[in-house]
PQR file with spaces between the fields and no chain letter, atoms N, CA, C, O and H, PARSE charges and radii, in Angstrom:
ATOM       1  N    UNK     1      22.750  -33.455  -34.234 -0.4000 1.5000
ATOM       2  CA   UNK     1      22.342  -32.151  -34.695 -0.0000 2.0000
ATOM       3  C    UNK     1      23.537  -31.216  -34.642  0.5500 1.7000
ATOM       4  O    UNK     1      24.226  -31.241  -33.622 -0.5500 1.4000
ATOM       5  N    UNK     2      23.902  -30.273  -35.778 -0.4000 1.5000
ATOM       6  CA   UNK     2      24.675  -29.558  -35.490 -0.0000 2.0000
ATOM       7  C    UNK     2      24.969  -28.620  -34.488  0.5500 1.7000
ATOM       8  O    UNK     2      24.012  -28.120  -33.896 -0.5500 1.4000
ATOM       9  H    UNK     2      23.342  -30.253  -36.606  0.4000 1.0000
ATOM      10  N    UNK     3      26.203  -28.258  -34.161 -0.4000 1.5000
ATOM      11  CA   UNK     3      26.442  -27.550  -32.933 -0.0000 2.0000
ATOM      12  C    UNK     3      25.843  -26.480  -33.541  0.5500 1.7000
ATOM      13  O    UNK     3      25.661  -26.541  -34.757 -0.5500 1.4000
ATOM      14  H    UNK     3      26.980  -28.664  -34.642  0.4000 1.0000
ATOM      15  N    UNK     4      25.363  -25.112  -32.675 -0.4000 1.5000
ATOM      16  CA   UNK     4      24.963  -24.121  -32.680 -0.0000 2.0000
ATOM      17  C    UNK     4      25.543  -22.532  -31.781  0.5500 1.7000
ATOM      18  O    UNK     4      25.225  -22.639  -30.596 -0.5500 1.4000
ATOM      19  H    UNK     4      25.511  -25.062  -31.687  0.4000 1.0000
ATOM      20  N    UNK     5      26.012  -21.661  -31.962 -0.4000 1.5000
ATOM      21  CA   UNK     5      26.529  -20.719  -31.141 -0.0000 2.0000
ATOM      22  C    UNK     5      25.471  -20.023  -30.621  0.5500 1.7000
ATOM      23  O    UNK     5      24.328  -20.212  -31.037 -0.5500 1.4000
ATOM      24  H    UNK     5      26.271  -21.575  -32.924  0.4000 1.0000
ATOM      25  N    UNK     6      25.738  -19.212  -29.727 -0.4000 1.5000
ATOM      26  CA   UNK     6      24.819  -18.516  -28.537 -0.0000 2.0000
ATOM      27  C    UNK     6      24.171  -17.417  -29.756  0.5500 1.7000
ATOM      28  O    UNK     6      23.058  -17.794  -30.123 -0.5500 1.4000
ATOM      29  H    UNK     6      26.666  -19.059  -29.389  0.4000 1.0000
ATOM      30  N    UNK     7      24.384  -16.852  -30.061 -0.4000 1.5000
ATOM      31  CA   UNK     7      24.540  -15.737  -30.902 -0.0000 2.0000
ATOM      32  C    UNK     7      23.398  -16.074  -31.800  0.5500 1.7000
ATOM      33  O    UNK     7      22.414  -15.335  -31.829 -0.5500 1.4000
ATOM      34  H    UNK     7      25.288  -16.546  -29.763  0.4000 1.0000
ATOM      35  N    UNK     8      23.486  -17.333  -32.663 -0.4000 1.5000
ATOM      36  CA   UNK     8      22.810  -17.886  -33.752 -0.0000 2.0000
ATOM      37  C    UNK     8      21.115  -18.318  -32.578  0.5500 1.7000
ATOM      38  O    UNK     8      19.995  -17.977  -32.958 -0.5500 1.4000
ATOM      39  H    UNK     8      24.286  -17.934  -32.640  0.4000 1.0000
ATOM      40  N    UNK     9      21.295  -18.894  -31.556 -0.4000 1.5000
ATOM      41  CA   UNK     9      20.153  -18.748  -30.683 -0.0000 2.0000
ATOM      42  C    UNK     9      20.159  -17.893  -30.249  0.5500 1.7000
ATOM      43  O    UNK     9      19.320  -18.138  -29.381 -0.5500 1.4000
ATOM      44  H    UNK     9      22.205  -19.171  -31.247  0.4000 1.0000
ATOM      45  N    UNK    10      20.472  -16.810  -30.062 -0.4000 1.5000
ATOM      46  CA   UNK    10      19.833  -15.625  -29.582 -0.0000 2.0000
ATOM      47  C    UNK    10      19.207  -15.250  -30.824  0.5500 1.7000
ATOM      48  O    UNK    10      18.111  -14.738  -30.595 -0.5500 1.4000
ATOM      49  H    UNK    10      21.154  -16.611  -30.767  0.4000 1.0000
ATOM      50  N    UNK    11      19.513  -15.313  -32.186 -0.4000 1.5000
ATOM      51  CA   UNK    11      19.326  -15.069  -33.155 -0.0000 2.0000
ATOM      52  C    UNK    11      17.645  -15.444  -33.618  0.5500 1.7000
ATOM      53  O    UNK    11      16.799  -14.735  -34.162 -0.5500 1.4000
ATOM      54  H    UNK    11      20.403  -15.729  -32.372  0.4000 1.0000
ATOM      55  N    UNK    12      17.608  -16.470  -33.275 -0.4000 1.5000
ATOM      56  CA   UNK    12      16.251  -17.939  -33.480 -0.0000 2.0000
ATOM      57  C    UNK    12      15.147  -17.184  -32.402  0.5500 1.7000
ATOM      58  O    UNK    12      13.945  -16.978  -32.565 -0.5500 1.4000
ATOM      59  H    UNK    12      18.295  -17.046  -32.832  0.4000 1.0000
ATOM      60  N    UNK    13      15.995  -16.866  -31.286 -0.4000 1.5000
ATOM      61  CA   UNK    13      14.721  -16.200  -30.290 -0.0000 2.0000
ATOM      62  C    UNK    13      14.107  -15.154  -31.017  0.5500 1.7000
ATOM      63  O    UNK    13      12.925  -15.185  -31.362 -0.5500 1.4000
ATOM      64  H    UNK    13      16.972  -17.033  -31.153  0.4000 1.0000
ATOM      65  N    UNK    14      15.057  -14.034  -31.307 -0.4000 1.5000
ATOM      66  CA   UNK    14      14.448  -12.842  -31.903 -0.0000 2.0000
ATOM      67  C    UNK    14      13.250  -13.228  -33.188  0.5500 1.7000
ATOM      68  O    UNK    14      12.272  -12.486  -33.284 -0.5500 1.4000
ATOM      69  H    UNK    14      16.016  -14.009  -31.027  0.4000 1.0000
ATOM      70  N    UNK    15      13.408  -14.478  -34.189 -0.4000 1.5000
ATOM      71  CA   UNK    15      13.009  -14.485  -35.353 -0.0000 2.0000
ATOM      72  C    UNK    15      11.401  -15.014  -34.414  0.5500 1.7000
ATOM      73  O    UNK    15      10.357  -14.402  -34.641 -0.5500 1.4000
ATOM      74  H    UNK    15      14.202  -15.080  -34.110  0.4000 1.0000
ATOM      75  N    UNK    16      11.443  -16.321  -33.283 -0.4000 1.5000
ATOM      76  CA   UNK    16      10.184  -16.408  -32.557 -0.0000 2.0000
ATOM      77  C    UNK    16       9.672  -14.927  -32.337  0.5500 1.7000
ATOM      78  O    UNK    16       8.920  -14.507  -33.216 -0.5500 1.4000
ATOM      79  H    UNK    16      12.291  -16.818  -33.099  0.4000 1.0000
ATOM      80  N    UNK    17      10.024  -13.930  -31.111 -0.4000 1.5000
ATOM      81  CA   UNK    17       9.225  -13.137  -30.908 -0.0000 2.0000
ATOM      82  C    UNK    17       8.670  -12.212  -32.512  0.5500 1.7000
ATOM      83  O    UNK    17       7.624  -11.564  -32.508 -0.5500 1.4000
ATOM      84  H    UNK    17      10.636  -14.271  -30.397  0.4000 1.0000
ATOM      85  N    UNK    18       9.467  -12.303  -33.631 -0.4000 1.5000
ATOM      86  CA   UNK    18       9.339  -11.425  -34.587 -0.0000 2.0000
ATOM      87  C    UNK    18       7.765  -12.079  -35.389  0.5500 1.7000
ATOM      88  O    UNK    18       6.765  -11.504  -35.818 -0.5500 1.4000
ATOM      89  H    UNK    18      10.317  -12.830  -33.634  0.4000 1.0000
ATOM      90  N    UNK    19       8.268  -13.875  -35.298 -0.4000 1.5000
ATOM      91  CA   UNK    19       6.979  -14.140  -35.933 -0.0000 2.0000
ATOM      92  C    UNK    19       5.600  -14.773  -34.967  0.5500 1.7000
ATOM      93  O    UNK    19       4.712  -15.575  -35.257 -0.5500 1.4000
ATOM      94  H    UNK    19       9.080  -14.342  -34.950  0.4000 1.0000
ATOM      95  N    UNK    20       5.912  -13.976  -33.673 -0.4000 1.5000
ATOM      96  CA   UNK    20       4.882  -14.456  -33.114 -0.0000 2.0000
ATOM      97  C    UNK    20       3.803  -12.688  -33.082  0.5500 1.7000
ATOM      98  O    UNK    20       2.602  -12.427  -33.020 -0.5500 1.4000
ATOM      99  H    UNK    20       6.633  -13.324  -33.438  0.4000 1.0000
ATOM     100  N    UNK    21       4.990  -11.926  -33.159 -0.4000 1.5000
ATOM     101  CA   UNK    21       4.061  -10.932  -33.185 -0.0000 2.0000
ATOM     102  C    UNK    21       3.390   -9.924  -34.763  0.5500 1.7000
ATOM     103  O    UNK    21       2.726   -8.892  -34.863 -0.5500 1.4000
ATOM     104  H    UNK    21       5.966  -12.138  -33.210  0.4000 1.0000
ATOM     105  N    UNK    22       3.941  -10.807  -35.689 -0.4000 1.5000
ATOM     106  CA   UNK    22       3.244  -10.501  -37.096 -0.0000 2.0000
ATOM     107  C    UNK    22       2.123  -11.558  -36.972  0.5500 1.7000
ATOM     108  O    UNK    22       1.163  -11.324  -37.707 -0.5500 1.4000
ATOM     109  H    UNK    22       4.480  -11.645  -35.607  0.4000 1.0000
ATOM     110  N    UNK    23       2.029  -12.665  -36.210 -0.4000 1.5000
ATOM     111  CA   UNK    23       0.667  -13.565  -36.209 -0.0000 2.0000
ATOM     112  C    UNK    23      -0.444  -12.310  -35.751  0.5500 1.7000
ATOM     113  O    UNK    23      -1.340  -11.735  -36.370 -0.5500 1.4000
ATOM     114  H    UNK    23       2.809  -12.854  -35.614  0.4000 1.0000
ATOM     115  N    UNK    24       0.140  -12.183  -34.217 -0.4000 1.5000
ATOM     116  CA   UNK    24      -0.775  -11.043  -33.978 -0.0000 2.0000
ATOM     117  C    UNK    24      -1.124  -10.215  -34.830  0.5500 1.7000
ATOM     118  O    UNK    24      -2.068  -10.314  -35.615 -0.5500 1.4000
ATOM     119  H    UNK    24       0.868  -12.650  -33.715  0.4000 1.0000
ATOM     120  N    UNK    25      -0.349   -9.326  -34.708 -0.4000 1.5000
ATOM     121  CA   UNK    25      -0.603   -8.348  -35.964 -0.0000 2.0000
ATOM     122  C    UNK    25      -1.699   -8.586  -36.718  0.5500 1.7000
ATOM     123  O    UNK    25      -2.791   -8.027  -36.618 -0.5500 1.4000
ATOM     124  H    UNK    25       0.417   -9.245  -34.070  0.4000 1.0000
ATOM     125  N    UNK    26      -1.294   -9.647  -37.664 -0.4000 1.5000
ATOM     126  CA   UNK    26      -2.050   -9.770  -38.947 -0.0000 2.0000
ATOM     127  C    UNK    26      -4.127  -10.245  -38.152  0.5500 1.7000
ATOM     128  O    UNK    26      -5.183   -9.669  -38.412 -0.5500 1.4000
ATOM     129  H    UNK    26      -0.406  -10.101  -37.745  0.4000 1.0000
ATOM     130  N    UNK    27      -3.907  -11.261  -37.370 -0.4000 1.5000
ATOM     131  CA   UNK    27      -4.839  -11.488  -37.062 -0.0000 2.0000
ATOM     132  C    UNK    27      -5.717  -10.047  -36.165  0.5500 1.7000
ATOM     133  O    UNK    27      -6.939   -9.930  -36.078 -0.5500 1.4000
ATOM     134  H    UNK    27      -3.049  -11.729  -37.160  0.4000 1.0000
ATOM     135  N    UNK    28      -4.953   -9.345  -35.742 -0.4000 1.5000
ATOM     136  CA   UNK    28      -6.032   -7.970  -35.469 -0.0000 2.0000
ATOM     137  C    UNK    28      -6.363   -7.252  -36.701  0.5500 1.7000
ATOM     138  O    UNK    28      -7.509   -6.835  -36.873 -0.5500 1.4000
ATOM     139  H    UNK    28      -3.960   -9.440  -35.812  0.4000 1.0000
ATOM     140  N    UNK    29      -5.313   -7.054  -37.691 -0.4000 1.5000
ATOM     141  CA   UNK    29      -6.076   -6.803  -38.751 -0.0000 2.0000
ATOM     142  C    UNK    29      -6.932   -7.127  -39.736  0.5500 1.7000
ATOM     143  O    UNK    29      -7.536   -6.348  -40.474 -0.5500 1.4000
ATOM     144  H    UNK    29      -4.383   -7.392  -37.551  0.4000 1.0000
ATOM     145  N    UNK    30      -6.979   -8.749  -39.719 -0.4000 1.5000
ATOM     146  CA   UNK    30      -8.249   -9.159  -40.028 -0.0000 2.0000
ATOM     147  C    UNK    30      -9.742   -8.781  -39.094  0.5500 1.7000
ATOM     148  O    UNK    30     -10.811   -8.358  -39.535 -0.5500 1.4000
ATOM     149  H    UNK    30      -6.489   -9.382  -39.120  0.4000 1.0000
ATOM     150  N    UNK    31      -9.356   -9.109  -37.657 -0.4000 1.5000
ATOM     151  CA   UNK    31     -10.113   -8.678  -37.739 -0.0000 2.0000
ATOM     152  C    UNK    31     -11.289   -7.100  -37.438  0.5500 1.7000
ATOM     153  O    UNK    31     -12.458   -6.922  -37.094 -0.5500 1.4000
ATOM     154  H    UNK    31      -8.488   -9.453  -37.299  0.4000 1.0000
ATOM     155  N    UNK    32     -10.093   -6.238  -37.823 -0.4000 1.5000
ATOM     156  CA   UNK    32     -10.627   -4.872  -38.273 -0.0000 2.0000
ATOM     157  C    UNK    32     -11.070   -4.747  -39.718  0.5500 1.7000
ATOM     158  O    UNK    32     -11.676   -3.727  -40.043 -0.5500 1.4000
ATOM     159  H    UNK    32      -9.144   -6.382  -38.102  0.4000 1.0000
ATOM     160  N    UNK    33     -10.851   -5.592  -40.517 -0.4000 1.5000
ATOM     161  CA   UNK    33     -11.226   -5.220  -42.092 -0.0000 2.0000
ATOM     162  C    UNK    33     -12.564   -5.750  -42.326  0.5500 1.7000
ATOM     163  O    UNK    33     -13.037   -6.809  -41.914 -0.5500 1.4000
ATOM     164  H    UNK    33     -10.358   -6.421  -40.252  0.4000 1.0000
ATOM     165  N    UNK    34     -13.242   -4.613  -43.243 -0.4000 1.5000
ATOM     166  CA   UNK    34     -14.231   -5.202  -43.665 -0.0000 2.0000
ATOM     167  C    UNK    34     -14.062   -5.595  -44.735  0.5500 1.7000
ATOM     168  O    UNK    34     -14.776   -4.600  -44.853 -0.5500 1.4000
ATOM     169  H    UNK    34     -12.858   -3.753  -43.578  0.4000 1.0000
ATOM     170  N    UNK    35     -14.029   -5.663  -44.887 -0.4000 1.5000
ATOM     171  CA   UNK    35     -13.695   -6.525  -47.039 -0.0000 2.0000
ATOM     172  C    UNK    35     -12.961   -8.227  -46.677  0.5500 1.7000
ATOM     173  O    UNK    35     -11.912   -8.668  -46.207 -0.5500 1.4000
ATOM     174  H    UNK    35     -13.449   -6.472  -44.791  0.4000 1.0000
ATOM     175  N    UNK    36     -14.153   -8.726  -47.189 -0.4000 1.5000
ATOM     176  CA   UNK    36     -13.725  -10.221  -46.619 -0.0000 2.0000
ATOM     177  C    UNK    36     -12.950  -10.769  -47.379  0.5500 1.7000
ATOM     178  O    UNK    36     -12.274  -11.723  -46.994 -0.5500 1.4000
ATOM     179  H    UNK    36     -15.005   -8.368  -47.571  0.4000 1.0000
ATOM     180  N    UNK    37     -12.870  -10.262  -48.692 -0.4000 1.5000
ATOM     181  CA   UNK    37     -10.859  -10.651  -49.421 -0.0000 2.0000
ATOM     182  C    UNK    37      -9.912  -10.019  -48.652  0.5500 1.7000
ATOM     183  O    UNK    37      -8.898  -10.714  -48.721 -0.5500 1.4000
ATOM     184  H    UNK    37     -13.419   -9.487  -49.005  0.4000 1.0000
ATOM     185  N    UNK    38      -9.717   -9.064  -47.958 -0.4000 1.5000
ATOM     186  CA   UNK    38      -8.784   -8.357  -47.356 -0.0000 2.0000
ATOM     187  C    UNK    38      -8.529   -8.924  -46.040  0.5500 1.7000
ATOM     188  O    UNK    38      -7.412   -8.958  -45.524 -0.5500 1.4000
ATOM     189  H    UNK    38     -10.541   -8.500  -47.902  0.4000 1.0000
ATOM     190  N    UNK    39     -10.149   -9.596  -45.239 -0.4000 1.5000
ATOM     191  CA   UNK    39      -9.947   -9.884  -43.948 -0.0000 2.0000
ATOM     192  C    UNK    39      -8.835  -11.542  -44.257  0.5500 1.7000
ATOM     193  O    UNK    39      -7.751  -11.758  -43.716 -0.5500 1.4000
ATOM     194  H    UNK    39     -11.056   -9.568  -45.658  0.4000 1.0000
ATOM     195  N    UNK    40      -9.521  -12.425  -45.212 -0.4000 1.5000
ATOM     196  CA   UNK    40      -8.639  -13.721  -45.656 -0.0000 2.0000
ATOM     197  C    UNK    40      -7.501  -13.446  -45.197  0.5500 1.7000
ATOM     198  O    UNK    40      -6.953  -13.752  -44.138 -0.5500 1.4000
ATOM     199  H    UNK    40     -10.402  -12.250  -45.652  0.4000 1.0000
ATOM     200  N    UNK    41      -6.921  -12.368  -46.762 -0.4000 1.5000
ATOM     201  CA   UNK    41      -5.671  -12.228  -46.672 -0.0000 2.0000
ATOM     202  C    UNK    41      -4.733  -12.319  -45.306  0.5500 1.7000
ATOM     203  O    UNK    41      -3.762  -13.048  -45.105 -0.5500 1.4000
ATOM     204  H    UNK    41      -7.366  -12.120  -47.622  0.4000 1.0000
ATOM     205  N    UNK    42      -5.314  -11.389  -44.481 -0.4000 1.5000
ATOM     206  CA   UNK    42      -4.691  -11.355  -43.507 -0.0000 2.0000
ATOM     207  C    UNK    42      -5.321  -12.738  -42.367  0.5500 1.7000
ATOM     208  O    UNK    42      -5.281  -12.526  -41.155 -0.5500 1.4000
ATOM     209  H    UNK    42      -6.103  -10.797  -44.644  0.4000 1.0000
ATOM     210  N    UNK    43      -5.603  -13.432  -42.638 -0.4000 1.5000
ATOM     211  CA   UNK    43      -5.853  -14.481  -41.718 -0.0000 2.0000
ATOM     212  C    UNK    43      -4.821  -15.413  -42.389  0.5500 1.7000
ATOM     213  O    UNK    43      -4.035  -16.028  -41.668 -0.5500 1.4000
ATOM     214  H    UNK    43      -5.636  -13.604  -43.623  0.4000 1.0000
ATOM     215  N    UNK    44      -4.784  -15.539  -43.612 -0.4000 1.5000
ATOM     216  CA   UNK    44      -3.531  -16.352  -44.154 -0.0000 2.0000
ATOM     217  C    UNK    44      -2.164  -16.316  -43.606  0.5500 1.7000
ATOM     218  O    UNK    44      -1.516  -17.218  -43.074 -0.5500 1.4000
ATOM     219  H    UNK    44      -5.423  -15.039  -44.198  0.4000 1.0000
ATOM     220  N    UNK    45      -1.758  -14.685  -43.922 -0.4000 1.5000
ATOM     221  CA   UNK    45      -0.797  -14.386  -43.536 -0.0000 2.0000
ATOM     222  C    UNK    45      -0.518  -14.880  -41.866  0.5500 1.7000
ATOM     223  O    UNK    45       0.459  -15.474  -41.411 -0.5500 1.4000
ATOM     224  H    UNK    45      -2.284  -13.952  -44.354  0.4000 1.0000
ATOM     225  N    UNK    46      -1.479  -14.505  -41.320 -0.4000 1.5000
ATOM     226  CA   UNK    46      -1.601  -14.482  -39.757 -0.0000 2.0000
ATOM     227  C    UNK    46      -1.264  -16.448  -39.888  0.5500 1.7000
ATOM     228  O    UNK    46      -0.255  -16.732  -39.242 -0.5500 1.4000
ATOM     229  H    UNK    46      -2.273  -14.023  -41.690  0.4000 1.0000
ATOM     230  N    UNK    47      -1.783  -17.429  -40.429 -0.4000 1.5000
ATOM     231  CA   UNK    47      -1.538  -18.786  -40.387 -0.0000 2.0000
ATOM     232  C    UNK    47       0.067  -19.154  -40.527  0.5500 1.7000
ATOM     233  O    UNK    47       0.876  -19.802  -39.863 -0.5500 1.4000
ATOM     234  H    UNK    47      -2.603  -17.199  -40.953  0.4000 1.0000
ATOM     235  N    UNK    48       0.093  -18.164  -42.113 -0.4000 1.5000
ATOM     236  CA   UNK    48       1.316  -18.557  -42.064 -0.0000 2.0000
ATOM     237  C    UNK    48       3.194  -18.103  -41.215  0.5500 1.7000
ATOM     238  O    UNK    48       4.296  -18.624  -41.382 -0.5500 1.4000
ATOM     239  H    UNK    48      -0.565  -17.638  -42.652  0.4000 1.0000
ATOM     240  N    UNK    49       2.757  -17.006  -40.397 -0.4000 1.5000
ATOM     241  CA   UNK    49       3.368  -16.489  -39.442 -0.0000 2.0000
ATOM     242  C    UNK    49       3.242  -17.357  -38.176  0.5500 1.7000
ATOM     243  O    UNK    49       4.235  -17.573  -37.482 -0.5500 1.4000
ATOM     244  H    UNK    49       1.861  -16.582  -40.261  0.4000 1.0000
ATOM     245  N    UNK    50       1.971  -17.883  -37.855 -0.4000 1.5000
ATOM     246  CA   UNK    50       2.095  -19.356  -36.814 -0.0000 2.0000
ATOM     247  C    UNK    50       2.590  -20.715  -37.210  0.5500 1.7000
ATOM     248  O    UNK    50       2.870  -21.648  -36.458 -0.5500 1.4000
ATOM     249  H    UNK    50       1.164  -17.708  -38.420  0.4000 1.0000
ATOM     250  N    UNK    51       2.652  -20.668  -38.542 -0.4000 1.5000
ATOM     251  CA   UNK    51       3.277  -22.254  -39.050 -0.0000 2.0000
ATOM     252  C    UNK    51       4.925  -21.516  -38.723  0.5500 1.7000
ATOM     253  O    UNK    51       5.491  -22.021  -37.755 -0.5500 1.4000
ATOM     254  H    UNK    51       2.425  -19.910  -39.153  0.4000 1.0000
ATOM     255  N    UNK    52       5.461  -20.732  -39.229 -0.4000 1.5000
ATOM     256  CA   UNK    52       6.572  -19.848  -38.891 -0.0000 2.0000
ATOM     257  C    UNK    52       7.265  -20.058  -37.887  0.5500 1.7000
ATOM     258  O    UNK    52       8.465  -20.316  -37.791 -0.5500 1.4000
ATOM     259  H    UNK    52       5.001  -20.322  -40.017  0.4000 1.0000
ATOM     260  N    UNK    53       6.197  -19.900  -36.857 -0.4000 1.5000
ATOM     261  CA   UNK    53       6.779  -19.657  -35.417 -0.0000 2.0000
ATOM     262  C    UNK    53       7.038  -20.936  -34.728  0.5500 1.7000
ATOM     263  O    UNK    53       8.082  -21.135  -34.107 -0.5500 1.4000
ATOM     264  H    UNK    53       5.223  -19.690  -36.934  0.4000 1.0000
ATOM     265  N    UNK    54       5.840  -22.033  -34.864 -0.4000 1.5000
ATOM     266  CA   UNK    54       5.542  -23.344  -34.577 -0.0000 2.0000
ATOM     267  C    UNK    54       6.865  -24.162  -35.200  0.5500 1.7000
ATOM     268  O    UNK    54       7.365  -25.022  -34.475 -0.5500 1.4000
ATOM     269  H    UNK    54       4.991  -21.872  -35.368  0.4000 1.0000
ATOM     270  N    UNK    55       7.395  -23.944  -36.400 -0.4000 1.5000
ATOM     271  CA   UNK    55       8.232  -24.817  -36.590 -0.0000 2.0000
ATOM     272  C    UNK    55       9.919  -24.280  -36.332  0.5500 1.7000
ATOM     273  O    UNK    55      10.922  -24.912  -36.664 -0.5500 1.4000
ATOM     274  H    UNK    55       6.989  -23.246  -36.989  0.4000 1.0000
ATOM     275  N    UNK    56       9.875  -22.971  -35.663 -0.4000 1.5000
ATOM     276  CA   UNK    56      11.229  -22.410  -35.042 -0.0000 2.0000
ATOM     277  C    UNK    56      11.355  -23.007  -34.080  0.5500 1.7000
ATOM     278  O    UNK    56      12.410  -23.563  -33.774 -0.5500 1.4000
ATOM     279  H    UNK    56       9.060  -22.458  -35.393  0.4000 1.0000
ATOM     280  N    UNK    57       9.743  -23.035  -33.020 -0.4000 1.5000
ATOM     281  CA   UNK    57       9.525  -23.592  -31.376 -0.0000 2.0000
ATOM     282  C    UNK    57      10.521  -25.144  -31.915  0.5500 1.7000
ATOM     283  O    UNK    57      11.724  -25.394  -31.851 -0.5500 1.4000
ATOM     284  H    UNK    57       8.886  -22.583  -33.268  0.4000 1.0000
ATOM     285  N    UNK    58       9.748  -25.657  -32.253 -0.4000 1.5000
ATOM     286  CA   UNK    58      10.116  -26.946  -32.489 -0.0000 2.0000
ATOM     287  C    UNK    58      11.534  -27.287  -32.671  0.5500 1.7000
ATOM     288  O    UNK    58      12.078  -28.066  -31.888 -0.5500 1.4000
ATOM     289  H    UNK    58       8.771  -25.454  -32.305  0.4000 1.0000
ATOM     290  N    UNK    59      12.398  -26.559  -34.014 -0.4000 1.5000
ATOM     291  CA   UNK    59      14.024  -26.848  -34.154 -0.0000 2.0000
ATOM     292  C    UNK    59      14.454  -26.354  -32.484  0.5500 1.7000
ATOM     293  O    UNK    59      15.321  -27.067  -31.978 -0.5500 1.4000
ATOM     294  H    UNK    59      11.955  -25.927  -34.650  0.4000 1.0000
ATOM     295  N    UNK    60      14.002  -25.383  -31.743 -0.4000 1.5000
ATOM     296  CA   UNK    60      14.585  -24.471  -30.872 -0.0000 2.0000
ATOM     297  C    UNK    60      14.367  -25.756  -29.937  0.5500 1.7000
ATOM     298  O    UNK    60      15.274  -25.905  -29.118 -0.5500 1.4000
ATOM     299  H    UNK    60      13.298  -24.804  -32.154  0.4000 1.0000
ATOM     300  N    UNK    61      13.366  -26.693  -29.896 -0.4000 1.5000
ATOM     301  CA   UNK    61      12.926  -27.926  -28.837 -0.0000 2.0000
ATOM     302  C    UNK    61      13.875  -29.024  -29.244  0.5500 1.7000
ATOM     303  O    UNK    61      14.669  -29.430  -28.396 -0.5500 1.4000
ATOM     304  H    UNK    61      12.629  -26.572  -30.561  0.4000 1.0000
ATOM     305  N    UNK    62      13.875  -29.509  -30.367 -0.4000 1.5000
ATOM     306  CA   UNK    62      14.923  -30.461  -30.980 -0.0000 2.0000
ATOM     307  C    UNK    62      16.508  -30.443  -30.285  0.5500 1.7000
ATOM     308  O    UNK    62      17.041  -31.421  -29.761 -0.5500 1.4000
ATOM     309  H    UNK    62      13.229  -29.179  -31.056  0.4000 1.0000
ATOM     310  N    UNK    63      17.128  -29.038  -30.426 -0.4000 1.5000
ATOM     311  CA   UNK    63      18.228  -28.360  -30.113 -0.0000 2.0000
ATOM     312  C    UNK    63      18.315  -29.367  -28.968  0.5500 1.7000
ATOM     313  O    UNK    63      18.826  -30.485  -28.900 -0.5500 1.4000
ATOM     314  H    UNK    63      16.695  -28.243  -30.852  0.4000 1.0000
ATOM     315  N    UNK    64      17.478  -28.415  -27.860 -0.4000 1.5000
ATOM     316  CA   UNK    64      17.577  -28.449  -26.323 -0.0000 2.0000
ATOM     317  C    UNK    64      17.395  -30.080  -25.833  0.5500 1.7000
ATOM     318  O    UNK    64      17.857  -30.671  -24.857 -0.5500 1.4000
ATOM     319  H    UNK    64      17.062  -27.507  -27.915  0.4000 1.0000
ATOM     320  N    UNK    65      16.510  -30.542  -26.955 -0.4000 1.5000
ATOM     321  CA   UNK    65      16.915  -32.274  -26.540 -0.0000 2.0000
ATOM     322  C    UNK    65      18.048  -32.436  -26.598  0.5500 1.7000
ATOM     323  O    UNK    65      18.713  -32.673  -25.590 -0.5500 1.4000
ATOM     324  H    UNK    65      16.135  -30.062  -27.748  0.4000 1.0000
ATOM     325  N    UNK    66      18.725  -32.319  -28.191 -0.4000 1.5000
ATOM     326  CA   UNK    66      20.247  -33.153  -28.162 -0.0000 2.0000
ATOM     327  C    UNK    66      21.574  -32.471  -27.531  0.5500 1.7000
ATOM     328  O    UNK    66      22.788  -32.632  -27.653 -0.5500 1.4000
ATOM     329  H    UNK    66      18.184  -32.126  -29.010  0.4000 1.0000
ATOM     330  N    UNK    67      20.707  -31.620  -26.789 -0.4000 1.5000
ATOM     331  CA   UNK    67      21.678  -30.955  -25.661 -0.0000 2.0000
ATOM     332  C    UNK    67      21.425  -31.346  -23.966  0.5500 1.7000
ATOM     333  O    UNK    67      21.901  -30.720  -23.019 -0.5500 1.4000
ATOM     334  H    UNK    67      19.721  -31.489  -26.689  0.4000 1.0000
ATOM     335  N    UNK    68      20.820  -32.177  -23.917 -0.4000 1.5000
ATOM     336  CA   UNK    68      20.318  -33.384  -23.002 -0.0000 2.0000
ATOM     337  C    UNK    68      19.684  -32.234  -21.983  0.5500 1.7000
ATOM     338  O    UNK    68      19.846  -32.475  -20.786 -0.5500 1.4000
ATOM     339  H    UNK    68      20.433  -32.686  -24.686  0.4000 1.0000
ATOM     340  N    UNK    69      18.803  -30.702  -22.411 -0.4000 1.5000
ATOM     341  CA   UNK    69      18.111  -30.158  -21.815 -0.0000 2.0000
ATOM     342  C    UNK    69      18.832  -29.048  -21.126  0.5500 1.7000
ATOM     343  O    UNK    69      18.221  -28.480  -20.221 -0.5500 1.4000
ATOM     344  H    UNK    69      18.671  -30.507  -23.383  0.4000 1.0000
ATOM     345  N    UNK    70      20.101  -28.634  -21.433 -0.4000 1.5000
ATOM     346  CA   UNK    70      20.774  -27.341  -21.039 -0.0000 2.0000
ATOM     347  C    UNK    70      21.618  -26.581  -21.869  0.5500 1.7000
ATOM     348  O    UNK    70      22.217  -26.922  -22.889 -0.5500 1.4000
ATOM     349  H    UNK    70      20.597  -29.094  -22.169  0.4000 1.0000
ATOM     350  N    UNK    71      21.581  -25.558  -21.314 -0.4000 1.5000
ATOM     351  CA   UNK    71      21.675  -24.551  -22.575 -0.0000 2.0000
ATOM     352  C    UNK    71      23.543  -24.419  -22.397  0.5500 1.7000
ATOM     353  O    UNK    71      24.125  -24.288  -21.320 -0.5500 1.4000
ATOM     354  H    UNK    71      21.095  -25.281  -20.485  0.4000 1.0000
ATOM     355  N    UNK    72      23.985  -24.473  -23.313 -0.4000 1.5000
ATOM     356  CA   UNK    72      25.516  -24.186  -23.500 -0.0000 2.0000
ATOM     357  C    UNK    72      25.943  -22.956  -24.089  0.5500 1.7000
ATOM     358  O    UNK    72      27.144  -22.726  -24.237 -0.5500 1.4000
ATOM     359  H    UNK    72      23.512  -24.579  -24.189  0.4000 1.0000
């Protein structure tokens, strides 16, 4: 796996907390809406902000394997 600089993971963290908290987000605003095209929408969005986040966790897990579990 390619090497990676501190910077570029600090980078990856920020984009996790960014799309873990538009999941939120979106999912409180579903469910405040009444209009059940509007509530979707935002449950979509809210899915696709956890597929988002789920597959950052993951490269960010990959990393830390082929770094035999410590951070450089």
């Amino acid at each position: 796996m390619k090497n990676i600089s501190t910077k570029e993971l600090n980078y990856i963290s920020d984009l996790l907390s960014w799309e873990l908290l538009a999941a939120k987000k979106c999912n409180q605003y579903a469910y405040q809406e009444n209009n059940s095209g509007h509530q979707q929408m935002f449950f979509d969005a809210a899915g696709i902000h956890q597929q988002n986040y789920y597959n950052l966790l993951n490269y960010m897990n990959q990393l830390n394997q082929s770094r035999g579990g410590q951070a450089h």
